[in-house]
C-alpha positions as CSV (number, residue, x, y, z in Angstrom):
1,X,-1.9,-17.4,18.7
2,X,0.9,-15.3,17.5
3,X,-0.2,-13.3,14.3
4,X,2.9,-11.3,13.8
5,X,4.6,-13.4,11.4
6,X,2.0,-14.2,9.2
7,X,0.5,-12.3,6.1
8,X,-2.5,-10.8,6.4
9,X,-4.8,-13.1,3.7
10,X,-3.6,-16.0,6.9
11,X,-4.2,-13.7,9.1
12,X,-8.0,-13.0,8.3
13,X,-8.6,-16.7,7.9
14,X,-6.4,-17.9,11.7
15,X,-7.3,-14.7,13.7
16,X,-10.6,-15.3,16.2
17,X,-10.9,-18.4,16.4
18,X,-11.6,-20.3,19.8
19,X,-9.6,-22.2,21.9
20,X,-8.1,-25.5,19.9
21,X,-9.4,-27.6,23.0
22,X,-10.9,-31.4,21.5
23,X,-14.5,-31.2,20.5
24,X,-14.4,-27.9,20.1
25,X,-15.8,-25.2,17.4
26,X,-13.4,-24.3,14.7
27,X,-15.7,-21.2,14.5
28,X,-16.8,-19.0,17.1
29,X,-20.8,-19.1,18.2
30,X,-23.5,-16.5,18.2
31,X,-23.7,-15.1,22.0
32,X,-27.1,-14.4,22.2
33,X,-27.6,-12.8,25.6
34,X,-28.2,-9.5,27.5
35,X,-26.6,-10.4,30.5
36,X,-23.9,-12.7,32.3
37,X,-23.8,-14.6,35.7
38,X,-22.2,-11.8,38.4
39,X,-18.5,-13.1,39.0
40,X,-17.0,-12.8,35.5
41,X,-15.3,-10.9,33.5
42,X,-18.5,-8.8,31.9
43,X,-21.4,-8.2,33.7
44,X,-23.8,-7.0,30.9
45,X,-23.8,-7.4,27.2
46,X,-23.7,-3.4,26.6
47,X,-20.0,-3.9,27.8
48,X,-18.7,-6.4,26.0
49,X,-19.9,-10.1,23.8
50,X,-17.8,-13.2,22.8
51,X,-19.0,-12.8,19.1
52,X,-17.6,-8.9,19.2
53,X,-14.4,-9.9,20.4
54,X,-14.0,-12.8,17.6
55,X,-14.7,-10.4,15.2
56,X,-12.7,-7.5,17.2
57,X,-9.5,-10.0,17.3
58,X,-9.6,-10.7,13.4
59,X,-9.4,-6.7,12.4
60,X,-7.4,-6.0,15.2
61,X,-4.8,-8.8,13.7
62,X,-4.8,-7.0,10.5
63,X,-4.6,-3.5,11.7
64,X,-2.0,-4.1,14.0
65,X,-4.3,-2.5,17.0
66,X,-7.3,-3.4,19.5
67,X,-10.3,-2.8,17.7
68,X,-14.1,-1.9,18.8
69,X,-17.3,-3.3,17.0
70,X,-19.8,-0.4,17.0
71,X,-23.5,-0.7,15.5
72,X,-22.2,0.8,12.6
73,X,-19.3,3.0,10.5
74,X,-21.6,6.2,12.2
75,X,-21.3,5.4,15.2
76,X,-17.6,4.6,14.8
77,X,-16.9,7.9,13.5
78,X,-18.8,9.6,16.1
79,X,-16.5,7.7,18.7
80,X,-13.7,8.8,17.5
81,X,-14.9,12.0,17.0
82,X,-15.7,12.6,20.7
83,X,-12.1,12.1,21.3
84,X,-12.1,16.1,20.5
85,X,-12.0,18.8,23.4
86,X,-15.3,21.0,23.9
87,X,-14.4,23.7,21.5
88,X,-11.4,22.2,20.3
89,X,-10.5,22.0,15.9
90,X,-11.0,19.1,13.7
91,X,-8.9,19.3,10.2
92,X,-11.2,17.0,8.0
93,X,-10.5,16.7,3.7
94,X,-12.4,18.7,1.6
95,X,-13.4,15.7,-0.1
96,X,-14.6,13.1,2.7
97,X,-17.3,10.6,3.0
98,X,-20.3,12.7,3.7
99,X,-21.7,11.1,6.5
100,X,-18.3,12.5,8.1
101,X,-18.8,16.2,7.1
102,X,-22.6,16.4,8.0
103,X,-21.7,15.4,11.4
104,X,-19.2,17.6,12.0
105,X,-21.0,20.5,10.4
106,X,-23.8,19.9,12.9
107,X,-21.1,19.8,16.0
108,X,-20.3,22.9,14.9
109,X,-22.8,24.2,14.5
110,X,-24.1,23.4,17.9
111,X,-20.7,24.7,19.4
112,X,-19.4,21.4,19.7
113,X,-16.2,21.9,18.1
114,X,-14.8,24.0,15.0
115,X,-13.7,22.5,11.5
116,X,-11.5,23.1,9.0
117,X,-11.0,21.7,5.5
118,X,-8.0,21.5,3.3
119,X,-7.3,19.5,0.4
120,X,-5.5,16.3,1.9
121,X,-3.9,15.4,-1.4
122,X,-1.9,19.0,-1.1
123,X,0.6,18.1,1.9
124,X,2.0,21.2,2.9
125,X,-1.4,22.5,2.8
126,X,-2.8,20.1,5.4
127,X,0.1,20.8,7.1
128,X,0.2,24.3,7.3
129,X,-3.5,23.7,8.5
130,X,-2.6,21.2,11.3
131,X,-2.1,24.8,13.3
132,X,-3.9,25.2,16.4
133,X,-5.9,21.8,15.7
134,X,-7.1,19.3,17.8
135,X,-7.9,16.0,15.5
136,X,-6.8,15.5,12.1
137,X,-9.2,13.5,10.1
138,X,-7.8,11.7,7.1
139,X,-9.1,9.4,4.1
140,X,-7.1,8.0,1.2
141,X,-8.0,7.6,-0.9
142,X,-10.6,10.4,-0.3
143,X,-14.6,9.5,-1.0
144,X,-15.4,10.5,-3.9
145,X,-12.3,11.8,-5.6
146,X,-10.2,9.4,-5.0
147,X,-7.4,11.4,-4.0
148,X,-5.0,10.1,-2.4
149,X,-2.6,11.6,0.7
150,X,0.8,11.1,1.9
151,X,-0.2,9.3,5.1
152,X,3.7,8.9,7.1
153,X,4.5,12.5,6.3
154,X,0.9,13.8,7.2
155,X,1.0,11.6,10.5
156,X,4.5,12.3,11.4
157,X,4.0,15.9,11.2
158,X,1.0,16.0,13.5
159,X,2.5,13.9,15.8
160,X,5.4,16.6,15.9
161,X,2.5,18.9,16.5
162,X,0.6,17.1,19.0
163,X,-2.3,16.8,16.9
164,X,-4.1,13.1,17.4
165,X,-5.0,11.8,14.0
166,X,-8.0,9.3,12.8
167,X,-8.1,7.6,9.3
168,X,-10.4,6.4,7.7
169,X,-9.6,3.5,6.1
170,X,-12.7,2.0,4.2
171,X,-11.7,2.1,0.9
172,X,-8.3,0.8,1.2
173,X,-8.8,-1.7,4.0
174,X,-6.1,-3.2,5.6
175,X,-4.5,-5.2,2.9
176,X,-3.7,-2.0,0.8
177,X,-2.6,0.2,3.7
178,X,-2.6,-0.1,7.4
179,X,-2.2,3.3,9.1
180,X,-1.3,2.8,12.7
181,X,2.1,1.3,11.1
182,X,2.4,4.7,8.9
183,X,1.4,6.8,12.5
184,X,-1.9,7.1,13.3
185,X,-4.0,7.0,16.5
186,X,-7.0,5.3,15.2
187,X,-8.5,3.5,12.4
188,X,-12.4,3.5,11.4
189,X,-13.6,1.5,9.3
190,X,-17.0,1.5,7.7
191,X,-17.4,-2.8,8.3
192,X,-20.8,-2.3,6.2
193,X,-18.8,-2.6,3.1
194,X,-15.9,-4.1,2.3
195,X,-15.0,-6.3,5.8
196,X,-18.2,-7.6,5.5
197,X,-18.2,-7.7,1.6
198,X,-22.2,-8.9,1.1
199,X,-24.2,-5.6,1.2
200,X,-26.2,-7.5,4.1
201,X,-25.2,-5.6,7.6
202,X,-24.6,-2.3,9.1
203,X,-21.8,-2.6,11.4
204,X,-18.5,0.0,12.3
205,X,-15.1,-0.7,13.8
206,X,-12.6,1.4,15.8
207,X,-8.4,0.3,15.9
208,X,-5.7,2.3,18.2
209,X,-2.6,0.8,19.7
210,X,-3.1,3.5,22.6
211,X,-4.6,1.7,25.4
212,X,-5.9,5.2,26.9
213,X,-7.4,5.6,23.5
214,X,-8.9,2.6,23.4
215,X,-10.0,3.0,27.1
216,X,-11.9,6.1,25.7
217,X,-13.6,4.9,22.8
218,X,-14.5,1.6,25.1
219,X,-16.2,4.2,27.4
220,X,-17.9,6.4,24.8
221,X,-19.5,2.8,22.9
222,X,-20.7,1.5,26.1
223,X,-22.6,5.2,27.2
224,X,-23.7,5.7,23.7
225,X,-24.9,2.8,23.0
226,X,-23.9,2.0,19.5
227,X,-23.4,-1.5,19.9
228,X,-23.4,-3.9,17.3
229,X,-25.7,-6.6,17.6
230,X,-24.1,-10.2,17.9
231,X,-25.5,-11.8,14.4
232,X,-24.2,-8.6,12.7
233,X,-20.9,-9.3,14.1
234,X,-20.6,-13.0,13.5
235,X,-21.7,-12.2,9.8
236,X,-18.9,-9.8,9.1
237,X,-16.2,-12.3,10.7
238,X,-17.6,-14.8,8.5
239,X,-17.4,-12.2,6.0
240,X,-13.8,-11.0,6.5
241,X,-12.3,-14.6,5.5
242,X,-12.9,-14.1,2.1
243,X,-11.9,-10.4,2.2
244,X,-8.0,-11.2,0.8
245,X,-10.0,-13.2,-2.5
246,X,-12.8,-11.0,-2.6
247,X,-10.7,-7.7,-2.5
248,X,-7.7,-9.1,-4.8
249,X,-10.6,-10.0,-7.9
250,X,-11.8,-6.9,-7.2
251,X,-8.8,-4.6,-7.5
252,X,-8.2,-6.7,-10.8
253,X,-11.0,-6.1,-12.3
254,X,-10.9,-2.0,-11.1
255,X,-7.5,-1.8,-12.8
256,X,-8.8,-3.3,-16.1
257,X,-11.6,-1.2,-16.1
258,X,-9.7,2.1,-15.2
259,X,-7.4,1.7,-18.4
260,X,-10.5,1.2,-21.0
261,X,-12.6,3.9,-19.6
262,X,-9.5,6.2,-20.2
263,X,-10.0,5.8,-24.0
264,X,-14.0,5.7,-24.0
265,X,-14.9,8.6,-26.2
266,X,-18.1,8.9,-23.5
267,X,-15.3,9.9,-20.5
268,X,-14.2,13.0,-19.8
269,X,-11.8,11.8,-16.9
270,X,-11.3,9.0,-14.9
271,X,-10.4,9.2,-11.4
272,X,-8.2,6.0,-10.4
273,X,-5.4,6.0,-7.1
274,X,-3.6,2.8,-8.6
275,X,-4.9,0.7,-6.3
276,X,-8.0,-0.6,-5.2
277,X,-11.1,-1.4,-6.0
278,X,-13.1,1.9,-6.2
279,X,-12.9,4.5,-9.6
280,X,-14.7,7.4,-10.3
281,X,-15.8,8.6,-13.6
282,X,-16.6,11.7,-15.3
283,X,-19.4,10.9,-17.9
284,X,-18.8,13.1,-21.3
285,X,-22.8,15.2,-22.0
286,X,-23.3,16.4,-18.1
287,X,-25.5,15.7,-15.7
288,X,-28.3,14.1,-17.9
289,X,-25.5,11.7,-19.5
290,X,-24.3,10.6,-16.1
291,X,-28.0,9.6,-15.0
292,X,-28.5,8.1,-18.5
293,X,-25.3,5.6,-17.5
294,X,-27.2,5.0,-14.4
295,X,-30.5,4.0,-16.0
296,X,-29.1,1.8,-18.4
297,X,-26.7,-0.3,-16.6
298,X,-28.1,-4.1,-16.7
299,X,-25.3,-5.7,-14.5
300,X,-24.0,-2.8,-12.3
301,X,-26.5,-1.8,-9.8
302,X,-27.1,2.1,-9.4
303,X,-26.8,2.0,-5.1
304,X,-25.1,4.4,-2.8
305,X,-23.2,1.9,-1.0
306,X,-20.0,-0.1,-2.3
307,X,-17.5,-3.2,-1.2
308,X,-19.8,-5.6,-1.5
309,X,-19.3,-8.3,-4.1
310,X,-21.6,-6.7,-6.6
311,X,-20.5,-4.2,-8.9
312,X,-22.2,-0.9,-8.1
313,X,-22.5,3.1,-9.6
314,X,-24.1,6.0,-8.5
315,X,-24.2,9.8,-9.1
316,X,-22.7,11.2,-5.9
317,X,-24.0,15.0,-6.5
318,X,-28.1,13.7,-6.0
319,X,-26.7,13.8,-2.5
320,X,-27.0,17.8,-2.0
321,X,-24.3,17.0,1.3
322,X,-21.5,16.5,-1.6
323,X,-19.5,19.1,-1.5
324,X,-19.6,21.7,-4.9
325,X,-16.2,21.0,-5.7
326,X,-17.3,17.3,-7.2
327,X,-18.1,17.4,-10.7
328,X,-22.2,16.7,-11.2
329,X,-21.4,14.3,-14.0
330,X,-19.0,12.3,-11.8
331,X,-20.0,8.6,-11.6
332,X,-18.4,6.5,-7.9
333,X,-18.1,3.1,-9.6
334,X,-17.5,0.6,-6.3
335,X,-16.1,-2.5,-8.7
336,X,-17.2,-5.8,-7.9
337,X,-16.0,-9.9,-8.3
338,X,-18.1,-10.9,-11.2
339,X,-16.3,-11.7,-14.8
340,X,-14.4,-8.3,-16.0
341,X,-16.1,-8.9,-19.6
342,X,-19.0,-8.7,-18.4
343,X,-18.7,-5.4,-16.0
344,X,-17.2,-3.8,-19.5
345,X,-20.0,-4.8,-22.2
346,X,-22.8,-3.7,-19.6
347,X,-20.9,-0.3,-18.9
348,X,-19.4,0.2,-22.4
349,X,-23.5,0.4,-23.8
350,X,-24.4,2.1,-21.1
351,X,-22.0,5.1,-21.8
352,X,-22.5,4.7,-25.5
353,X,-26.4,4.7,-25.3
354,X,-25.8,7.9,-23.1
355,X,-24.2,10.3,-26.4
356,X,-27.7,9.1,-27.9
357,X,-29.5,10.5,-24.8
């Protein structure tokens, strides 16, 4: 089926489906196996599954690419990653997810590769630092600051450079943004969170519209290893229907919230892109205020993860991997779909229990 003229909330609902042949499934099936009959197209289930390639079809629909399932956003990243010349420079924000940084720290450390960081909100600054660099890593918004970067300008000018670019796209997903269409080479997407949207799998995702890319990454899966496992998959297809829904109650809800915590006398700043479902607070009283918020939250859940329907908080600085330059009082608040009255009362006493404290 031809996806190009149809919006994306069709196109998550119409994209991997099987064949419309009578008596068939409307859904695809679990493929549970670890091998196939010699004298097809796959050989061995390390290579390639049915229930990958339903799911790889649907995100590769909304990305506007080819996409790889991968055992989880990790592994994903680390795909991509390899892309990068022994010895060569990755340009990564100074504010990134920090499973990103901590990998590439130990890369370098190893002699891997060299990294850089610049803030990717300051574009003439990531420019200027797309000299003599390989990859240029890019989130935006960025984990936990929510800062956000001029994607076409940052892409076009390492393009002009010769500088291959990945972004991560987790937090916007592809119905706020898709960056192959703005110039990118790939997409990575944490699928754990919001493609998924239930908090109940790990699972990662590559998208390029460079077949040599694509042949790359396909290589570096299949010798690595990090293969998703075929229930994991079919759950975040099933998933991914709902996303357009699950993501527009969401974004709703974050932008209500954004504008009443900018007048709680209990918050210092609020850190909101305009879009999307993810905010980040700074909590008035420090550190012990911000990890009073988190204690006395009934309905959000203090967890480190986010995108799943649930509303969840958490102090990012407990993590000692977060870089100095976030605030220690700053609360990532990953907003959920449950009733926007409620989300407020449980957070508004929470903050205002936390001047008491």
């Amino acid at each position: 089926m031809n996806h190009d003229p149809l919006s994306s909330a069709t196109r998550i609902v119409a994209a991997g489906r099987p064949s419309r042949v009578p008596g068939a499934a409307v859904g695809p099936s679990v493929e549970f196996t670890s091998t196939f009959v010699t004298g097809g197209d796959n050989a061995y289930a390390r290579f390639d599954n049915p229930t990958w390639r339903a799911f790889e079809e649907a995100i590769g629909a909304l990305e506007h690419g080819s996409a790889l399932a991968f055992a989880s956003g990790m592994g994903a990243i680390r795909a991509a990653i390899e892309l990068v010349p022994l010895g060569g420079a990755v340009l990564v924000p100074q504010h990134s997810y920090n499973g990103t940084t901590a990998l590439l720290d130990k890369l370098a450390e190893a002699g891997r590769l060299r990294v850089t960081r610049a803030d990717v909100s300051d574009t003439p600054a990531y420019i200027d630092a797309l000299d003599h660099t390989d990859l240029a890593w890019v989130e935006s918004p960025t984990n936990p600051m929510l800062e956000v970067a001029d994607l076409p300008t940052l892409f076009k000018a390492a393009r002009e450079s010769r500088v291959l670019t990945v972004c991560d796209n987790t937090f916007a997903t592809p119905l706020l943004q898709q960056p192959l269409t703005l110039g990118a080479d790939v997409v990575v997407h944490s699928a754990t969170k919001y493609l998924s949207g239930h908090s109940d799998l790990i699972m990662g995702v590559t998208v390029t519209a460079d077949p040599q890319i694509q042949q790359r990454l396909h290589s570096e899966r299949t010798l690595s290893g990090a293969i998703a496992g075929p229930m994991e998959a079919w759950l975040a297809l099933r998933g991914m229907r709902t996303l357009h829904v699950r993501f527009e109650r969401a974004c709703a809800n974050a932008a209500e919230l954004a504008a009443r915590l900018a007048d709680h006398p209990q918050v210092e700043a609020v850190r909101y892109p305009g879009s999307g479902a993810m905010l980040a607070i700074d909590v008035r009283g420090g550190v012990g205020a911000a990890e009073a918020v988190e204690q006395a939250v009934q309905l959000w859940l203090p967890a480190t993860s986010l995108g799943g329907v649930e509303s969840m908080l958490e102090r990012r600085r407990r993590h000692t991997s977060e870089p100095m330059t976030v605030p220690e009082n700053l609360l990532r608040l990953s907003v959920g779909i449950e009733d926007v009255e409620d989300l407020w009362r449980d957070l508004d006493a929470a903050l205002s229990s936390s001047r008491a404290s």
